[in-house]
N, C-alpha and C positions, 0 to 999 in steps of 0.2 A: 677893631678887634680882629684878631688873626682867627680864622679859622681851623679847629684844629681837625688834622687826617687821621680820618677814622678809617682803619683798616677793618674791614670785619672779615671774621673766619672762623670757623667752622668751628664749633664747639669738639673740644676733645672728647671722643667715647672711648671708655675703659671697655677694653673686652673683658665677658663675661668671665666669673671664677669658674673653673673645673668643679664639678662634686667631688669632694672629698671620698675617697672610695673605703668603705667600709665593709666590715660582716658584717651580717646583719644578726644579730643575737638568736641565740636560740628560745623560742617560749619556753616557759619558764615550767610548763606542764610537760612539755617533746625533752626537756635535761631530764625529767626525774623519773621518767619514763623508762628514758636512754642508762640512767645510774640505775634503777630496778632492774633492768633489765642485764644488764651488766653484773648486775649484785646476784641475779639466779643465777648465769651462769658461772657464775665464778664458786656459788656453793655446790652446783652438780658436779664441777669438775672436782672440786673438794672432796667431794663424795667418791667420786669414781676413785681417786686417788688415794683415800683412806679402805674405800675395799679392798684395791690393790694391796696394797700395805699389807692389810690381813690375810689377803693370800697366800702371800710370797714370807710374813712369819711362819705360817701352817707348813708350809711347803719345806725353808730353812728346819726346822722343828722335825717333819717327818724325815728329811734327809740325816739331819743329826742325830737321832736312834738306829736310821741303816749304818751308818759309818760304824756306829759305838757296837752292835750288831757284829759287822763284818769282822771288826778291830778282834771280840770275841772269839767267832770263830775260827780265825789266821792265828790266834795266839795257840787255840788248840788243836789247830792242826800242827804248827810247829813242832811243839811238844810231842801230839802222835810221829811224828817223822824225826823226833832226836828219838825215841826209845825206840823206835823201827832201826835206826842206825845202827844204836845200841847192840840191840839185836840179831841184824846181821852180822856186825864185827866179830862178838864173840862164837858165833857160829862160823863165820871162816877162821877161827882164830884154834876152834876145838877141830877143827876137820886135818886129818893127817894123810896123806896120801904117800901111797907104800907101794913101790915099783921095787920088783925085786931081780937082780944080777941074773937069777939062774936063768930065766926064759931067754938072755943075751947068751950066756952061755951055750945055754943047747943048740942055737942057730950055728954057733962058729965050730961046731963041732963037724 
């Protein structure tokens, strides 16, 4: 019987897997924390941004009675300044001015 050649060698090792790299999750109490807290500020700013709103109507609001105001009083001063014109016109219009020959004559005399 033949002998048979037995080679022996080295068993093959697999190198080790890599860890899979991962997040690590957030706990589940640090997310709703994180959303609450997110959630107040999001209504302060809500907030700050609805007072503003009301300020700047108030504000809109009190500028638009000065305009309507102003509007009033330029329309009565107009009116004062057409009957002032008025006024002047027929006043230089009655004025006569009367220069008379004689006082040229006496000089060339």
């Amino acid at each position: 019987m033949a002998a048979k050649n037995k080679t022996t060698s080295a068993p093959k090792i697999k190198p080790p897997k890599a860890p899979k790299a991962s997040k690590a999750p957030k706990a589940p109490k640090e997310a709703k924390a994180s959303k609450k807290s997110r959630a107040a500020q999001d209504d302060t700013e809500l907030v700050a941004a609805r007072a503003t709103i009301k300020t700047l109507k108030a504000t809109v609001a009190s500028l638009e009675k000065s305009v309507a105001k102003l509007e009033r009083k330029t329309s009565e001063l107009k009116a004062e300044a057409k009957k002032l014109r008025a006024t002047a016109s027929a006043s230089v219009k009655n004025c006569l001015l009367y220069t008379s020959d004689a006082a040229d004559e006496v000089r060339r005399v």
